[in-house]
PyMOL CGO cylinders between C-alpha atoms (Angstrom):
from pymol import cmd
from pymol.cgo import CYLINDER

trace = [
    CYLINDER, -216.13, 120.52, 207.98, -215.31, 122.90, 210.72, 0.3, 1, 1, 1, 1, 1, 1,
    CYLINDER, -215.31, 122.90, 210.72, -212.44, 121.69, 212.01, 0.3, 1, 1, 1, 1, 1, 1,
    CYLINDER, -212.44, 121.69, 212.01, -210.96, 120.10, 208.91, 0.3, 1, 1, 1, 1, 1, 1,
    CYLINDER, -210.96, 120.10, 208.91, -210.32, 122.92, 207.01, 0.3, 1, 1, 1, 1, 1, 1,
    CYLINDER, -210.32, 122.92, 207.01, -208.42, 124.67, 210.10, 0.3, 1, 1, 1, 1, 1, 1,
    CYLINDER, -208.42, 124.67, 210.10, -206.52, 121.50, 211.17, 0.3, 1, 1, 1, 1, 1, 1,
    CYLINDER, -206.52, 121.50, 211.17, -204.90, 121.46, 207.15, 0.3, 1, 1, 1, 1, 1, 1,
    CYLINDER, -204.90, 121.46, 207.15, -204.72, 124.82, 206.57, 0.3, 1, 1, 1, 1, 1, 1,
    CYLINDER, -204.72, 124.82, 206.57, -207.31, 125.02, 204.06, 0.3, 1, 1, 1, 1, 1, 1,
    CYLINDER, -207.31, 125.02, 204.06, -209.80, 127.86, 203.47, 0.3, 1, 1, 1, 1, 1, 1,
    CYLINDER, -209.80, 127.86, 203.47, -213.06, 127.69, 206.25, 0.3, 1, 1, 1, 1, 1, 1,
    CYLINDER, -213.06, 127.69, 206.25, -215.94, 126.30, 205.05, 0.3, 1, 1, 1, 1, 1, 1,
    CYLINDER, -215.94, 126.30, 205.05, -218.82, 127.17, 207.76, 0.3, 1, 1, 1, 1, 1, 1,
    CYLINDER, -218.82, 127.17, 207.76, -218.62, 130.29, 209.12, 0.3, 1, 1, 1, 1, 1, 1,
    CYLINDER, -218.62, 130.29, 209.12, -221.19, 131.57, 212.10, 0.3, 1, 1, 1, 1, 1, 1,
    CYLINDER, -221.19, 131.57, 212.10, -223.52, 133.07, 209.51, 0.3, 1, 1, 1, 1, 1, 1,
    CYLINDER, -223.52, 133.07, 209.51, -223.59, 129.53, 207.59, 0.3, 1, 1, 1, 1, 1, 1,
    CYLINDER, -223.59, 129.53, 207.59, -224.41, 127.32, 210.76, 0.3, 1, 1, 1, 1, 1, 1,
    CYLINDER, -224.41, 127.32, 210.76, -227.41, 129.35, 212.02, 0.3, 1, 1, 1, 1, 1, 1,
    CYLINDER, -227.41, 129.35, 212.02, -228.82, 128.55, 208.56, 0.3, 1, 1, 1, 1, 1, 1,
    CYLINDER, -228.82, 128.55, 208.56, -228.36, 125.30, 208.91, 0.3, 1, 1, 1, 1, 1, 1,
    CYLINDER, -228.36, 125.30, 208.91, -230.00, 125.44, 212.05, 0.3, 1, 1, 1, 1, 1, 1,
    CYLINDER, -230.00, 125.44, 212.05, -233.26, 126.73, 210.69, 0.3, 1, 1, 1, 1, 1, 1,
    CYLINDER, -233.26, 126.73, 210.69, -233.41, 123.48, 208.66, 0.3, 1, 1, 1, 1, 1, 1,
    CYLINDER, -233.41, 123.48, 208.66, -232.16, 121.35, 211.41, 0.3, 1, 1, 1, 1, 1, 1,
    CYLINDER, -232.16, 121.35, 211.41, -234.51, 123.05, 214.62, 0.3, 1, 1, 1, 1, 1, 1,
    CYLINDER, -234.51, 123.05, 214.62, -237.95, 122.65, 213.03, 0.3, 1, 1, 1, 1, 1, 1,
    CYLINDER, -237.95, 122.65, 213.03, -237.05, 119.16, 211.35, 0.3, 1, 1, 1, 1, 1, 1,
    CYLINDER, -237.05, 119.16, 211.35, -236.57, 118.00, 214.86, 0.3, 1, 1, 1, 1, 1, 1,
    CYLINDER, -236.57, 118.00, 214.86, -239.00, 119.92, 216.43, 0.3, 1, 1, 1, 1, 1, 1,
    CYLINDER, -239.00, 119.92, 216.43, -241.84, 120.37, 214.29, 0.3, 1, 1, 1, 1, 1, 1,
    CYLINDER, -241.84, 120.37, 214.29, -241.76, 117.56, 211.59, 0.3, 1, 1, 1, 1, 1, 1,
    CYLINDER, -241.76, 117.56, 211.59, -240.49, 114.53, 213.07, 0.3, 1, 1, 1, 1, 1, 1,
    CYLINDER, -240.49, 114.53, 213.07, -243.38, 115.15, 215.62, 0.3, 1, 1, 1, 1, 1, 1,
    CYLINDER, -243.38, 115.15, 215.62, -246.16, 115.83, 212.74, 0.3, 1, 1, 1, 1, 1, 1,
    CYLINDER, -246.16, 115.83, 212.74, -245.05, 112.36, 210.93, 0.3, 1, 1, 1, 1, 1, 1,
    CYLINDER, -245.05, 112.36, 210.93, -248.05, 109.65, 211.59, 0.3, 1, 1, 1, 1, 1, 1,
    CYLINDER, -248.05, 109.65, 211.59, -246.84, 106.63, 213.37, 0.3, 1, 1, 1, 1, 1, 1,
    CYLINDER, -246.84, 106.63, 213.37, -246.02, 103.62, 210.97, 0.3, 1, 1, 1, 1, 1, 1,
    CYLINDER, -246.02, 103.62, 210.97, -248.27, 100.97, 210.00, 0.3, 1, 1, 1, 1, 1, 1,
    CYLINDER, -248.27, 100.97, 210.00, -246.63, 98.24, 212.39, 0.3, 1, 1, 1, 1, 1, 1,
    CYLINDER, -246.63, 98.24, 212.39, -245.76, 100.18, 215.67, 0.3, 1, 1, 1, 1, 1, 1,
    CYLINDER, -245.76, 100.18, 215.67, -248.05, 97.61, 217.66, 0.3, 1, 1, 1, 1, 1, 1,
    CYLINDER, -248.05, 97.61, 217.66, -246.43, 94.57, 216.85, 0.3, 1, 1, 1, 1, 1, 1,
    CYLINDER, -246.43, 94.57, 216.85, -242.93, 95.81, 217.80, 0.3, 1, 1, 1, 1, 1, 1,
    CYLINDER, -242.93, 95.81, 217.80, -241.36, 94.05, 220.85, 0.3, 1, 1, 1, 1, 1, 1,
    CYLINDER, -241.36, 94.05, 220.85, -241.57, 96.85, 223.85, 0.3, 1, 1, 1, 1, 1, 1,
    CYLINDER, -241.57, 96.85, 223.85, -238.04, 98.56, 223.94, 0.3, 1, 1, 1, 1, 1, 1,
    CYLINDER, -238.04, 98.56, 223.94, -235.80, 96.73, 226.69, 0.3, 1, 1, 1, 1, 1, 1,
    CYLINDER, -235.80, 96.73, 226.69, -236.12, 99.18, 230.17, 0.3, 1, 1, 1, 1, 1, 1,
    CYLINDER, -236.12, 99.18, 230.17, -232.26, 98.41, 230.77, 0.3, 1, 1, 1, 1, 1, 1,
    CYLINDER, -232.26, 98.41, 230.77, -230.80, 99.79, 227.25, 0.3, 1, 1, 1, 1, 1, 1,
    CYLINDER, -230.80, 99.79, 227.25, -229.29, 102.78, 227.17, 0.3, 1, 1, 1, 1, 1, 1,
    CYLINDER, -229.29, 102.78, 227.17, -231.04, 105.62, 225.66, 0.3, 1, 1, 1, 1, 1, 1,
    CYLINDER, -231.04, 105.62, 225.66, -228.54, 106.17, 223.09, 0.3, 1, 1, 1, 1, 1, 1,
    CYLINDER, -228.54, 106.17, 223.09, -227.21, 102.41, 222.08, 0.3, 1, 1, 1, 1, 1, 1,
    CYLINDER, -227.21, 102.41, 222.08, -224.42, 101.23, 219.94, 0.3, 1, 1, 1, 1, 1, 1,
    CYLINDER, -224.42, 101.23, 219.94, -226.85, 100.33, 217.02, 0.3, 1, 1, 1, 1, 1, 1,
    CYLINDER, -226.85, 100.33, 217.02, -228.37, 104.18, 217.26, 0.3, 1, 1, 1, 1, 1, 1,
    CYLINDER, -228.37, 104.18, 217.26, -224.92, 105.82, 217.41, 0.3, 1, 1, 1, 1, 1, 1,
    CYLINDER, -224.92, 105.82, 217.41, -223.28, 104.31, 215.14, 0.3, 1, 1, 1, 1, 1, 1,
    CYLINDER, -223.28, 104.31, 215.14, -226.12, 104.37, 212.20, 0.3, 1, 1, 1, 1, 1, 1,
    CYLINDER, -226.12, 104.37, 212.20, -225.80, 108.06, 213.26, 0.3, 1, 1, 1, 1, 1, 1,
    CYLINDER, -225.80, 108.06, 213.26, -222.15, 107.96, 212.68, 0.3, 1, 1, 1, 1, 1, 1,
    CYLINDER, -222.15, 107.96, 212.68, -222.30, 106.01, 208.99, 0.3, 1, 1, 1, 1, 1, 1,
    CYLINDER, -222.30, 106.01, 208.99, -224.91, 108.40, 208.54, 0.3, 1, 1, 1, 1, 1, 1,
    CYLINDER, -224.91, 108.40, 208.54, -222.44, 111.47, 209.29, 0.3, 1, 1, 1, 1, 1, 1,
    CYLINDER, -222.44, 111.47, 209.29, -219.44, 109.99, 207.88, 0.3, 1, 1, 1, 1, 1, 1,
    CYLINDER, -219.44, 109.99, 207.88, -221.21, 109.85, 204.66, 0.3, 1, 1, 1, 1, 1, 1,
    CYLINDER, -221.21, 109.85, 204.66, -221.68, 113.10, 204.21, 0.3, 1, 1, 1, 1, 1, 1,
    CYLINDER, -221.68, 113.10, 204.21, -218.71, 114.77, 205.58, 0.3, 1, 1, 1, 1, 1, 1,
    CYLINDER, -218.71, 114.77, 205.58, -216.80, 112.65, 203.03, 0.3, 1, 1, 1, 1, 1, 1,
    CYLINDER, -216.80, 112.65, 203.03, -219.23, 113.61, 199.78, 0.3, 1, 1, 1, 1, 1, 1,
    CYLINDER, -219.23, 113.61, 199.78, -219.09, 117.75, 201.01, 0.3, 1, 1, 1, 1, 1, 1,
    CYLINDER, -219.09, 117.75, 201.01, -215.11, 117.07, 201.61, 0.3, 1, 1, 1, 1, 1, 1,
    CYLINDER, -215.11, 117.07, 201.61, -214.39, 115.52, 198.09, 0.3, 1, 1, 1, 1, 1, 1,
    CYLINDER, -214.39, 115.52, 198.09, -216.10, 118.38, 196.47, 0.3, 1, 1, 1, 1, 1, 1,
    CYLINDER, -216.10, 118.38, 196.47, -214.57, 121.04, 198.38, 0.3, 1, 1, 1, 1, 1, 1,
    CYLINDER, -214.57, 121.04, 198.38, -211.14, 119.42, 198.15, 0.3, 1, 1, 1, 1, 1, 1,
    CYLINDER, -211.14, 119.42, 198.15, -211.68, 119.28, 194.04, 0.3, 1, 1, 1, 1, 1, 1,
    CYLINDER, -211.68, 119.28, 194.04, -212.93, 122.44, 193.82, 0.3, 1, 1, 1, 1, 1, 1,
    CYLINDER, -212.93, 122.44, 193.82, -210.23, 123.93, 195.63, 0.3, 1, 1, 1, 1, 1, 1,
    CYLINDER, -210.23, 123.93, 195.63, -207.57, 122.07, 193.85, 0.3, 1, 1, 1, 1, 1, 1,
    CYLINDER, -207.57, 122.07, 193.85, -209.30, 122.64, 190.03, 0.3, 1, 1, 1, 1, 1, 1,
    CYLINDER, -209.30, 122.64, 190.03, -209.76, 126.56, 190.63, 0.3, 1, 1, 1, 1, 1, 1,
    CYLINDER, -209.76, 126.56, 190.63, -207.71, 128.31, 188.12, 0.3, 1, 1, 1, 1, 1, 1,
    CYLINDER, -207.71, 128.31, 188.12, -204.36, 130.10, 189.43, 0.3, 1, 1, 1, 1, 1, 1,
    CYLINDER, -204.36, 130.10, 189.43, -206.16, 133.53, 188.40, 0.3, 1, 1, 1, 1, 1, 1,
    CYLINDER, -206.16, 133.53, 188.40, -208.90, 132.62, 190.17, 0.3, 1, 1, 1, 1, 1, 1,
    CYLINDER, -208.90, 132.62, 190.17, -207.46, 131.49, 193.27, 0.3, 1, 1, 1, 1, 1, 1,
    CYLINDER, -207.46, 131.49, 193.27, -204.78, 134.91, 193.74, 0.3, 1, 1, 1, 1, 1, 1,
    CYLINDER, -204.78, 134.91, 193.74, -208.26, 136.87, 193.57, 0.3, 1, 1, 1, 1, 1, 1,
    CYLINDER, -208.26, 136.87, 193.57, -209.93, 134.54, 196.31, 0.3, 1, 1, 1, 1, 1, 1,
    CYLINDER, -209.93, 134.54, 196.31, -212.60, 133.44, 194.22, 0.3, 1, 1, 1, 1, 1, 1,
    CYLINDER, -212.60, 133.44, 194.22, -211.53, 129.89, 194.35, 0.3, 1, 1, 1, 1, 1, 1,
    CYLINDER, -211.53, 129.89, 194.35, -212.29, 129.87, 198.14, 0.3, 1, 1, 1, 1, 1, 1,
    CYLINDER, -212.29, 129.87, 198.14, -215.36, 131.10, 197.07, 0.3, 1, 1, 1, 1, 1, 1,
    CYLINDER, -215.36, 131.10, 197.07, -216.56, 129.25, 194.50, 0.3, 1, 1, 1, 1, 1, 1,
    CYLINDER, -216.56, 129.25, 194.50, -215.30, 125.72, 196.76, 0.3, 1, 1, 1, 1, 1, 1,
    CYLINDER, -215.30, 125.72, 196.76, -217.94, 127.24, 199.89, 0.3, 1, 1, 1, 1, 1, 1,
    CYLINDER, -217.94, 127.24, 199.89, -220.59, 127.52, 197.86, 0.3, 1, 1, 1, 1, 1, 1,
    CYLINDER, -220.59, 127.52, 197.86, -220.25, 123.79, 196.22, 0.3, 1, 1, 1, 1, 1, 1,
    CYLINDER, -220.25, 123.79, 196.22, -219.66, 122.51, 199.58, 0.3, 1, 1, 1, 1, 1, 1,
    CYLINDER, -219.66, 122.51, 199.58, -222.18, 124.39, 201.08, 0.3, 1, 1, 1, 1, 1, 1,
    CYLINDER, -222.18, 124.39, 201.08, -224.95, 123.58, 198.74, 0.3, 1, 1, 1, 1, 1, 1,
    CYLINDER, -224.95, 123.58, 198.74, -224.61, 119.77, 198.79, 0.3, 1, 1, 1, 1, 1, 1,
    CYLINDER, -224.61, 119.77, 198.79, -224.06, 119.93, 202.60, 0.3, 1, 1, 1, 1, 1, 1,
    CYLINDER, -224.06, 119.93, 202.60, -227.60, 121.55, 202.76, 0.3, 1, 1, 1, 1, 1, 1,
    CYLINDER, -227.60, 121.55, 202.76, -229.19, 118.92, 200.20, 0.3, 1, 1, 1, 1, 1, 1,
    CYLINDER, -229.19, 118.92, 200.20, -227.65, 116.45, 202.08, 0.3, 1, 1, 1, 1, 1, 1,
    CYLINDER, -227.65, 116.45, 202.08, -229.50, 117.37, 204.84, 0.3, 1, 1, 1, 1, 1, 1,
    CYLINDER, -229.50, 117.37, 204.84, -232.80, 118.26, 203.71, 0.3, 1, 1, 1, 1, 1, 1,
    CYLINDER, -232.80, 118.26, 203.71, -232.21, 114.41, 202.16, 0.3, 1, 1, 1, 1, 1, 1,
    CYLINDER, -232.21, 114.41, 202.16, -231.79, 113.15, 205.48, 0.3, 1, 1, 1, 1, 1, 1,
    CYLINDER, -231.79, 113.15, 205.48, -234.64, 114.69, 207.22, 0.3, 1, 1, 1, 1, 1, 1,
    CYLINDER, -234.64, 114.69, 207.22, -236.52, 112.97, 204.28, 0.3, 1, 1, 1, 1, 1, 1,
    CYLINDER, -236.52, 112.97, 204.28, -235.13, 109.69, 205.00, 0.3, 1, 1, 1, 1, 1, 1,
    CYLINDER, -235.13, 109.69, 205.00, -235.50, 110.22, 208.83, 0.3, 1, 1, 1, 1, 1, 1,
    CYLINDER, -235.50, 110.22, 208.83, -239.20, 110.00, 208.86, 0.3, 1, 1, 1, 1, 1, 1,
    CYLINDER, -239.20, 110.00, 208.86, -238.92, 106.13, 208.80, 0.3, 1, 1, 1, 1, 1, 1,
    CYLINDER, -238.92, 106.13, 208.80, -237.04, 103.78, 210.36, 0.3, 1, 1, 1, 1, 1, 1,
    CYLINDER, -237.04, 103.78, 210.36, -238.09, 101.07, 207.96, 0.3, 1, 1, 1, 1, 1, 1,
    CYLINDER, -238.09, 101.07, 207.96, -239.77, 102.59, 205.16, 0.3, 1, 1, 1, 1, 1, 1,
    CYLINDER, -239.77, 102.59, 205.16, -237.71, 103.77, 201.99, 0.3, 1, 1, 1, 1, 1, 1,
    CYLINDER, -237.71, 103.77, 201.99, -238.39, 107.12, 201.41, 0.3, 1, 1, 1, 1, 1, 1,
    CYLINDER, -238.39, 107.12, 201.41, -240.23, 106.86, 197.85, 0.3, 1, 1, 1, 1, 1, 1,
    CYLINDER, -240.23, 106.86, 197.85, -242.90, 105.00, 200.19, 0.3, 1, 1, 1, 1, 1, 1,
    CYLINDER, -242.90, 105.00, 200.19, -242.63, 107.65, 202.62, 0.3, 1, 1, 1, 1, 1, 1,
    CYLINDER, -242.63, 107.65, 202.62, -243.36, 110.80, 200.47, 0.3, 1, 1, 1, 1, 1, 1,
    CYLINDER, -243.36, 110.80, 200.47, -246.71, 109.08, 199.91, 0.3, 1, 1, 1, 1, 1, 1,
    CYLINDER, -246.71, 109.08, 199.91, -247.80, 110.07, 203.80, 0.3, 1, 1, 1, 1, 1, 1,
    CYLINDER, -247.80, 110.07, 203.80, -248.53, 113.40, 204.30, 0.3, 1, 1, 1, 1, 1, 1,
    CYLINDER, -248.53, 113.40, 204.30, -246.73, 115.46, 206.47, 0.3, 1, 1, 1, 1, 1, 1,
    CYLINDER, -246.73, 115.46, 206.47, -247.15, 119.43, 205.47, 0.3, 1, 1, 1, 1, 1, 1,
    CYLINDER, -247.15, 119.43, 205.47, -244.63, 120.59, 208.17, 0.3, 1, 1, 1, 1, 1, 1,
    CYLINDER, -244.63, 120.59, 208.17, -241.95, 118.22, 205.98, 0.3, 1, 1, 1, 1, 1, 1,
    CYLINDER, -241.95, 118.22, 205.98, -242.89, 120.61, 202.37, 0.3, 1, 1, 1, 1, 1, 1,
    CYLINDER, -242.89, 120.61, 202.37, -242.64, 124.03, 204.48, 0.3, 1, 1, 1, 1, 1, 1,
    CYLINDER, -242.64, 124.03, 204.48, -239.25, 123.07, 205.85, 0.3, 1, 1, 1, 1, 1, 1,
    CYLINDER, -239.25, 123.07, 205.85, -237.76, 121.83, 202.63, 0.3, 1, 1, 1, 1, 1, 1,
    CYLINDER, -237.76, 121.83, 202.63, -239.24, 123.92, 200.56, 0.3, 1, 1, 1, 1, 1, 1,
    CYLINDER, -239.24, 123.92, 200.56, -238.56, 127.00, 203.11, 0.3, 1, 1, 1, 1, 1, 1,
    CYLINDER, -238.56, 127.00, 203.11, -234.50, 125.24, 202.66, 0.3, 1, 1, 1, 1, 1, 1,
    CYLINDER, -234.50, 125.24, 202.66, -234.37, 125.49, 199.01, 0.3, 1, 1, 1, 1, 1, 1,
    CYLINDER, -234.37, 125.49, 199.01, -235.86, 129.10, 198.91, 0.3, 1, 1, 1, 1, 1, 1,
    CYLINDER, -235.86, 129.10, 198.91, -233.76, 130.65, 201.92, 0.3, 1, 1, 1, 1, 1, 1,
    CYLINDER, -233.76, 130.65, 201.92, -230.51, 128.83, 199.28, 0.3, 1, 1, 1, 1, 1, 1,
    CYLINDER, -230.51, 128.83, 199.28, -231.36, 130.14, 196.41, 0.3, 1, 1, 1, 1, 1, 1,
    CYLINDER, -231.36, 130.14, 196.41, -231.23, 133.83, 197.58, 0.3, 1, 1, 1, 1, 1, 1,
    CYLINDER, -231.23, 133.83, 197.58, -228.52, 132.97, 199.28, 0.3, 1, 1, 1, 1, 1, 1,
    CYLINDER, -228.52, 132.97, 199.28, -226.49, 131.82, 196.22, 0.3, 1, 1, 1, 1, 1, 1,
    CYLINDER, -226.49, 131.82, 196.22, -228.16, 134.63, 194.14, 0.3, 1, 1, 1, 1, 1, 1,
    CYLINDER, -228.16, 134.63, 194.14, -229.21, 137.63, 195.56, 0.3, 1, 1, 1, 1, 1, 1,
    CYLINDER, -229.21, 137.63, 195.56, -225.84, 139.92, 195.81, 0.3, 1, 1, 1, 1, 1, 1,
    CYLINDER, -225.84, 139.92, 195.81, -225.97, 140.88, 199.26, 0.3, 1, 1, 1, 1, 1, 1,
    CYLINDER, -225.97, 140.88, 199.26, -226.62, 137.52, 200.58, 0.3, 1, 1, 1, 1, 1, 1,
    CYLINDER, -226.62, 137.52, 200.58, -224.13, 136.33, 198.55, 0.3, 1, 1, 1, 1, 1, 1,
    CYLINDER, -224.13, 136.33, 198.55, -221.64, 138.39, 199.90, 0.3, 1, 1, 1, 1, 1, 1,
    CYLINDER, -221.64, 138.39, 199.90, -222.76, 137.97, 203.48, 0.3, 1, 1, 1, 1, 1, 1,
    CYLINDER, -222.76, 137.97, 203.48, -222.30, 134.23, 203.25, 0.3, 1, 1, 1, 1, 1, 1,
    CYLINDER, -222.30, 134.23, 203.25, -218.86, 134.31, 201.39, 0.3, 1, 1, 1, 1, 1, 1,
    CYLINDER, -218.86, 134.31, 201.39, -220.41, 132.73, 197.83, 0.3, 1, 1, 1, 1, 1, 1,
    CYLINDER, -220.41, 132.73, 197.83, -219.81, 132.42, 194.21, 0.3, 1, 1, 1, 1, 1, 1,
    CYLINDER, -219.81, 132.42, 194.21, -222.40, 132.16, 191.87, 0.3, 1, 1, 1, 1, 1, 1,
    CYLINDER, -222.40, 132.16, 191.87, -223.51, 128.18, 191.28, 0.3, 1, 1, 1, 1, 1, 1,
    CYLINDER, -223.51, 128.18, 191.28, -223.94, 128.12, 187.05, 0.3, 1, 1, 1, 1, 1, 1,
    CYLINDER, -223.94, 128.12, 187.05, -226.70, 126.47, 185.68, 0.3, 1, 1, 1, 1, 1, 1,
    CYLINDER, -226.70, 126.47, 185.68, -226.89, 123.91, 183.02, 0.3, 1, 1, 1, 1, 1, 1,
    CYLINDER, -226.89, 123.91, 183.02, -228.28, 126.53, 180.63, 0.3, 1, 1, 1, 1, 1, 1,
    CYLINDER, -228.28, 126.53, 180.63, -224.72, 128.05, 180.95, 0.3, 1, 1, 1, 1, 1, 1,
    CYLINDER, -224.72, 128.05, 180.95, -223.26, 125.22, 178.66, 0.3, 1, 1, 1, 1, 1, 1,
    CYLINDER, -223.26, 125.22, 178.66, -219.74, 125.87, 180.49, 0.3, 1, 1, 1, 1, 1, 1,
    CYLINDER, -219.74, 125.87, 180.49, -218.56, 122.66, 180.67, 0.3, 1, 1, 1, 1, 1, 1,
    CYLINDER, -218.56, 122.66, 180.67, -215.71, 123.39, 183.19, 0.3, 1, 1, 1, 1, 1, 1,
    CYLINDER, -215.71, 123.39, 183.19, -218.34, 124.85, 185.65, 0.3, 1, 1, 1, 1, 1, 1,
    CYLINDER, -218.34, 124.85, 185.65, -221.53, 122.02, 186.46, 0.3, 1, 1, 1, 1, 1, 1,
    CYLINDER, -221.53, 122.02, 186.46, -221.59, 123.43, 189.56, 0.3, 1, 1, 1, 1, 1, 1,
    CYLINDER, -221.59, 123.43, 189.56, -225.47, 122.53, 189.98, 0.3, 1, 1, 1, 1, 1, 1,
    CYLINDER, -225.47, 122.53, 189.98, -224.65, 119.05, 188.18, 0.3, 1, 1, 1, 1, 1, 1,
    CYLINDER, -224.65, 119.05, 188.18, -221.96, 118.43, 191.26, 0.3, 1, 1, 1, 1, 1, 1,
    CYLINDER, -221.96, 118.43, 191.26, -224.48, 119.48, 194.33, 0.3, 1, 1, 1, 1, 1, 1,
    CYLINDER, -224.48, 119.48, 194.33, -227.38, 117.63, 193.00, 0.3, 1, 1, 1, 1, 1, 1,
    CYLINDER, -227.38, 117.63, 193.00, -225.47, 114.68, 192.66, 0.3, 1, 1, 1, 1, 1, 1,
    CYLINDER, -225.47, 114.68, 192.66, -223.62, 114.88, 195.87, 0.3, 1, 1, 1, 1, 1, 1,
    CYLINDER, -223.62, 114.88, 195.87, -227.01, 115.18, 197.45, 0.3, 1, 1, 1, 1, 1, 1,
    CYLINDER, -227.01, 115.18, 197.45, -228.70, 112.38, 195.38, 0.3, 1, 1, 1, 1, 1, 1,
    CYLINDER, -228.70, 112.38, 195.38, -225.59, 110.15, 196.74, 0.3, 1, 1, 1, 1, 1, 1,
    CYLINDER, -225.59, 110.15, 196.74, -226.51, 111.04, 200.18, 0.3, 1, 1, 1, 1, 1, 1,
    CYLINDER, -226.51, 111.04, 200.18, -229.77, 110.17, 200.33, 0.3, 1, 1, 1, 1, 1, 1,
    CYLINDER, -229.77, 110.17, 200.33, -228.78, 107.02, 198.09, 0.3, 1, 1, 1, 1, 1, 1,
    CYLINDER, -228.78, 107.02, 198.09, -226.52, 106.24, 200.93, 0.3, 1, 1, 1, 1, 1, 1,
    CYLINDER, -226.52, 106.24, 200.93, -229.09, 106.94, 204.27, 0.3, 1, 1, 1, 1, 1, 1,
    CYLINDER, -229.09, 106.94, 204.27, -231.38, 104.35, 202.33, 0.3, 1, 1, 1, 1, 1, 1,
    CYLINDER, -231.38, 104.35, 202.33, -228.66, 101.80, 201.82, 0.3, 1, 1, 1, 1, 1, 1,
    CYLINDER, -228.66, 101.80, 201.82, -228.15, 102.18, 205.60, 0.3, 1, 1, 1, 1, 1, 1,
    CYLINDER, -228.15, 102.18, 205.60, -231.55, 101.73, 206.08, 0.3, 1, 1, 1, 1, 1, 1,
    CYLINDER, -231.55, 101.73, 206.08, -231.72, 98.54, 204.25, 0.3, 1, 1, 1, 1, 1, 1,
    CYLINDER, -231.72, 98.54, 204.25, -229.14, 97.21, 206.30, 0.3, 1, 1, 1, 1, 1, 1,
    CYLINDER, -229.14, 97.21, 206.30, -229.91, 98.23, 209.67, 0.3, 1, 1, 1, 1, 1, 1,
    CYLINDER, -229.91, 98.23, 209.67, -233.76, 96.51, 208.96, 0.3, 1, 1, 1, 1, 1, 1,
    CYLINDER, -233.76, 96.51, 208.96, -232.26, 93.62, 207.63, 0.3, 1, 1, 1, 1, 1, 1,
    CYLINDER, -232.26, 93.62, 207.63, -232.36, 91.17, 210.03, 0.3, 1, 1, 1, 1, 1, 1,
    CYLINDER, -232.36, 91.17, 210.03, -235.94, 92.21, 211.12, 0.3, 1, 1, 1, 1, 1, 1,
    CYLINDER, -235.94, 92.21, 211.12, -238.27, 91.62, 208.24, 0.3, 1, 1, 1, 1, 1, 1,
    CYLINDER, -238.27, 91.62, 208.24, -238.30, 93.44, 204.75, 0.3, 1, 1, 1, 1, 1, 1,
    CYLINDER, -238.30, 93.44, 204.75, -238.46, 97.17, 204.52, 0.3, 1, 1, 1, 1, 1, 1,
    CYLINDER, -238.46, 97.17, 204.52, -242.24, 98.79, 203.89, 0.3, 1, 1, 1, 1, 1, 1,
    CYLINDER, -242.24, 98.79, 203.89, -244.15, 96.05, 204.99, 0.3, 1, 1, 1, 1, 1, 1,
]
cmd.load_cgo(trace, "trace")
């Protein structure tokens, strides 16, 4: 979503400001709460990884790379509609450009914060997984969703991160669900890291046992 927007001369969509926030969801994830989350049930009666594969094997990159693909083609569908359904009075004041980051931006961070969620199991679904407790996991998220909402909503934040206002269902605007769309594309995502799940366990026993 960096490079696509400059490659087809569309409006950016991550600026510097909007990837170190990302990064305080993405740092601690890795650093703090993968490392808090209990090891599963099974871990003993795993085969011992092979000493002569890789590190970083076909299998691993390329669930990484469904995983990716995934959501750089929900965030790019909703920026790409938004742009395109902006009204022309809309779009000669700029507001289009930034009423399409703050869409994309918004379901790109769900998307995320749904992926560290299915991340802490390889062969778990996640509904089984919220069941463990992990309190680094709620500060993160919930730290996410906080740190967005001002970001969407208090004015200077707003304006430092190059955002429209997301409406709310109250609203009753039916040509702006802007919430509707971000919640969705994030529900998708998740939707989709458990599908990949479910096939990448497949053809070693049933998920959650």
């Amino acid at each position: 979503m960096s490079l696509i927007p400059v490659l087809f001369k569309l409006p950016l969509v991550l600026l510097p400001v909007h990837i170190a926030f990302l990064h305080l969801i993405i740092d601690p994830a890795c650093s703090i709460v993968f490392e808090a989350e209990p090891a599963e049930a099974n871990v003993m009666n795993r085969p011992p990884r092979n000493p002569h594969e890789p590190l970083f094997g076909r299998k691993t990159i390329g669930l990484a790379v469904l995983q990716g693909l995934g959501i750089l083609a929900i965030v790019l569908v909703i920026f790409v509609t938004a742009l395109d359904s902006a009204k022309p009075t809309l779009r000669e004041r700029g507001l289009g450009e930034l009423d399409a980051r703050a869409l994309t931006f918004t379901t790109l961070t769900l998307a995320n914060l749904g992926l560290i969620i299915s991340e802490r199991s390889s062969s778990r679904l996640s509904l089984k997984v919220l069941r463990s407790p992990n309190a680094a996991l709620w500060w993160v998220v919930g730290g996410g969703l906080v740190f967005l909402v001002l970001v969407l909503y208090v004015p200077f934040l707003q304006q430092l991160f190059s955002f429209s206002y997301l409406h709310s269902f109250a609203e009753r605007l039916p040509w702006r669900i802007d919430l509707a769309i971000c919640l969705a594309g994030g529900a998708i995502s998740l939707v989709w890291f458990e599908c990949l799940k479910l096939w990448n366990k497949s053809a070693h026993g049933s998920i959650g046992q």
